[in-house]
C-alpha positions in Angstrom: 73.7 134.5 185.5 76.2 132.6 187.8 74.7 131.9 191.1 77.2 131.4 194.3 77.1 128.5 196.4 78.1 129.4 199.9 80.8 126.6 201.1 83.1 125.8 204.2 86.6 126.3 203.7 86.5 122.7 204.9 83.7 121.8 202.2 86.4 123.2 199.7 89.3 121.6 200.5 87.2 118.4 200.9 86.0 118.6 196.9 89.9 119.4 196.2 91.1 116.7 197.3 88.2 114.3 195.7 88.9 116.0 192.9 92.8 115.0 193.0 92.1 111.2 193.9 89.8 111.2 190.6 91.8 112.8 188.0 95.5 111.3 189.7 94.1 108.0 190.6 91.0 107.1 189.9 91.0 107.9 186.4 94.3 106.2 185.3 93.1 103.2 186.7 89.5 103.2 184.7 92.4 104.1 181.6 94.0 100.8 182.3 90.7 98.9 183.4 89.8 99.9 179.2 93.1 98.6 177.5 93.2 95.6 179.4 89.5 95.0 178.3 90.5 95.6 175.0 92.9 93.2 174.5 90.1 90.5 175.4 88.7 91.2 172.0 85.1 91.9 170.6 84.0 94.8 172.3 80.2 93.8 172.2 80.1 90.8 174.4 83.0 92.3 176.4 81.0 93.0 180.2 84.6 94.3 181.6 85.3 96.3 178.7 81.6 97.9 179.0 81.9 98.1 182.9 84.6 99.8 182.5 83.1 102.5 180.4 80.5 103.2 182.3 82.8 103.6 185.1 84.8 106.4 183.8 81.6 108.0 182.4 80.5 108.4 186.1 83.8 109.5 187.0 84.4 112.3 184.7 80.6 113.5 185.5 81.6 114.0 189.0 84.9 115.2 187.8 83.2 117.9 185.9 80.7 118.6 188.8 82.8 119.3 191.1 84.6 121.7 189.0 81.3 123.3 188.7 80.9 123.4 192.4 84.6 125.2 193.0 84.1 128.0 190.0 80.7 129.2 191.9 82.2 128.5 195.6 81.5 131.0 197.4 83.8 130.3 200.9 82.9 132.0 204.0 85.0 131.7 207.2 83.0 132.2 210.0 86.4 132.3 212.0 87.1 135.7 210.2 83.6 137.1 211.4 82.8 139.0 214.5 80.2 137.2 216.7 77.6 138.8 216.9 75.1 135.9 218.3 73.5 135.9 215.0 73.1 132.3 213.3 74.3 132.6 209.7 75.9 130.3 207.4 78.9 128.4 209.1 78.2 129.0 212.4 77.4 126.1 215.3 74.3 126.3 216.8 73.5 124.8 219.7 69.3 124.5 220.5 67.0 122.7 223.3 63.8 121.5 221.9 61.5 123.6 224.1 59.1 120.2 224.5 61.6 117.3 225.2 64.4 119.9 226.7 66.5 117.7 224.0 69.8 119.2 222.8 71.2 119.4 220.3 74.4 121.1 218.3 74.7 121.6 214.7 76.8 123.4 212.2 75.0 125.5 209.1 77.3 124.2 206.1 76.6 124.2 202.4 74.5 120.8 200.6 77.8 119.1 200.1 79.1 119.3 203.6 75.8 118.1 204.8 76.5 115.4 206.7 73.9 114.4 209.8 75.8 112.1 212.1 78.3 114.5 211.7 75.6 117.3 213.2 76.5 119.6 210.0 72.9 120.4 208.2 72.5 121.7 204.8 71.9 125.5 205.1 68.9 124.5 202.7 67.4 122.6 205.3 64.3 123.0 207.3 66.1 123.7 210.4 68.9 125.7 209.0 66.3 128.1 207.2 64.8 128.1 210.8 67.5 129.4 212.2 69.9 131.8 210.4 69.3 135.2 211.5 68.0 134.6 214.6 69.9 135.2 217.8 70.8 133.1 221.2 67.8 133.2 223.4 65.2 133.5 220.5 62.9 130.6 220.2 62.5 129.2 216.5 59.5 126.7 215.4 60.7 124.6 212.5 58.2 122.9 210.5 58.8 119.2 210.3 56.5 116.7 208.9 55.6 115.5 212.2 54.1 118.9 213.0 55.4 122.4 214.4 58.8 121.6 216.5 60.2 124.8 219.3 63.7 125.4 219.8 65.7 127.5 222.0 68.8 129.2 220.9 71.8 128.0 223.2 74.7 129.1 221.9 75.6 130.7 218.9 79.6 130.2 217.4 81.8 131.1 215.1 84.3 128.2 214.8 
């Protein structure tokens, strides 16, 4: 059974183009990196030859991951989607910490958006889970390992 991973248009045109820069250039260059090792002779003792081959056996492992990743995308535009005030995937959030009146705003994207100084969270993270389907104005406790955490819904968008 194939299981959909909900991604950003962004997120997917971000893994594109990695995906380009590995096999167009990153890969001929590991290619090259191997025949010039080569030509230094034994292959046993040869460090660059071996560095090399590791190299390009981490490259085509993320090659074929993200491949993986963009047969199960599943992309969701939340700039297609009514508003209805709900938090679901994609939207930006923007919550008070009911305690500190701290706020903050983040976007819900998928795990390989996720990018904290950024302010996008993982969908699959403690605050995300939190949060999607509430509404603005509903107050949300998150457990963190510092204890139970209250936040206010700001703002809910669909950008």
């Amino acid at each position: 059974m194939i299981t959909h991973v909900p991604m950003t248009l962004t997120g997917v045109e971000k893994l594109k183009k990695e995906l380009e820069k590995l096999k167009k250039v990153k890969r001929p260059q590991i290619i090259a990196s191997i025949a010039n090792a080569r030509e230094h002779g034994d292959l046993k003792e040869n460090a660059e030859y071996h560095a090399a081959r590791e190299e390009q056996g981490f490259c085509e492992g993320r090659i074929q991951d993200i491949e993986t990743k963009l047969s199960i995308a599943q992309i969701i535009d939340v700039t297609k989607i009514k508003n209805t005030g709900r938090v679901i995937f994609g939207s930006t959030v923007t919550i008070v910490n009911v305690i500190k009146s701290k706020s903050s705003t983040y976007r819900i994207v998928g795990d390989d958006e996720a990018d904290f100084k950024k302010n996008l969270i993982s969908i699959n993270s403690p605050v995300a889970r939190s949060l999607i389907g509430k509404c603005k104005n509903d107050i949300v406790d998150v457990i963190t390992p510092s204890g139970i955490v209250s936040y206010k819904i700001l703002n809910v968008e669909y950008i």
